[in-house]
N, C-alpha and C positions, 0 to 999 in steps of 0.2 A: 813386522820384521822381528826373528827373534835375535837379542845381543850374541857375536860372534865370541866377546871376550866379555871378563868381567872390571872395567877398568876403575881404575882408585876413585878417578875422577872423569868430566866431560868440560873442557871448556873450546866455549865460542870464540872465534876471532873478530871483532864488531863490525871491523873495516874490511871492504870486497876485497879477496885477492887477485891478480892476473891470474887466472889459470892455467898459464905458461910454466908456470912454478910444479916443479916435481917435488919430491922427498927432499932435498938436499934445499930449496929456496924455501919450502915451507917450516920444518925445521929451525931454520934460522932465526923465520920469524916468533917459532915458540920460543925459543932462546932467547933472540936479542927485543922482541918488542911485546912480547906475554911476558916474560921473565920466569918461564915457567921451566920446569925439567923435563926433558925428555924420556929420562929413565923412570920416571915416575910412574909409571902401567898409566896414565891417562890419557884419552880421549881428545884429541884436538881437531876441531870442525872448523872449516873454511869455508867461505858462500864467493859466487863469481860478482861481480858489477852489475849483472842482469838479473842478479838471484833466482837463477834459475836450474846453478848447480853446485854441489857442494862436494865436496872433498873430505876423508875423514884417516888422521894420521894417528898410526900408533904405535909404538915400540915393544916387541911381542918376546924380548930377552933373545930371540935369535936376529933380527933383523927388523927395518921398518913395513909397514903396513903400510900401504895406501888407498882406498877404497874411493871411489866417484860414483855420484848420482847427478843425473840428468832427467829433470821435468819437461816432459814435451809442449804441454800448453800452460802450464802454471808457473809463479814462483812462489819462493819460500817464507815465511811471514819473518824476515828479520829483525832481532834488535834495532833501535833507535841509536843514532849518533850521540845521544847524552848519556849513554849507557858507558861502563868502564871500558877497556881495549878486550880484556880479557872477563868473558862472563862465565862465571863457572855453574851449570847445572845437574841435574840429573839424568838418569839413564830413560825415566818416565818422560822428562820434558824431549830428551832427545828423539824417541821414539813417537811423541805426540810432533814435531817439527818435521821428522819424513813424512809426518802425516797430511803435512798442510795448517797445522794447528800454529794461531799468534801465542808462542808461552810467555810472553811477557802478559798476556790478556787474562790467562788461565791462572787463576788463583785456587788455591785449596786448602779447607778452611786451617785456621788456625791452630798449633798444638797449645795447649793448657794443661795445665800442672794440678792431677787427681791431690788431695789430699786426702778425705776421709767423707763416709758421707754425711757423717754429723758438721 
């Protein structure tokens, strides 16, 4: 999938949502239990109780975005409950997640600091 937008940021919701919840109950939740901004250009993902679909909200300067996916026979490899409410990743990890891929599993090696080659 290629990104539709280019957003600041992408964060996770850890906890299932009802997927009753439209723009306006998701939202809230960025608000009042991410504590995150909405105007921000980011990326906020929600997953169902079944994890089997997720919801993707975003604020485009004209109006919200809302985007759903539905897995027919799989779920999604979600975060754990000891993870924070709000996990923030990237556009790689996002994209590896529609994939089916566990990103908390997925490590990539470590950056280190060149100095000289002496």
């Amino acid at each position: 999938m290629k990104m539709f937008i280019q957003p600041s940021a992408v964060y996770l919701h850890r906890d299932p949502v009802a997927f009753r919840k439209q723009i306006d109950g998701l939202a809230a939740i960025v608000e009042l239990t991410m504590k995150e901004s909405l105007s921000s250009g980011a990326l906020f993902v929600f997953c169902s109780k079944q994890r089997n679909k997720l919801k993707l909200l975003y604020w485009d300067k004209t109006g919200f975005c809302l985007w759903y996916k539905r897995l027919e026979k799989d779920k999604f490899k979600w975060p754990k409950k000891h993870e924070p409410t709000a996990i923030k990743i990237d556009e790689e990890q996002l994209l590896w997640l529609l994939r089916g891929f566990d990103i908390s599993a997925i490590k990539p090696h470590r950056y280190i600091e060149f100095d000289s080659v002496f």
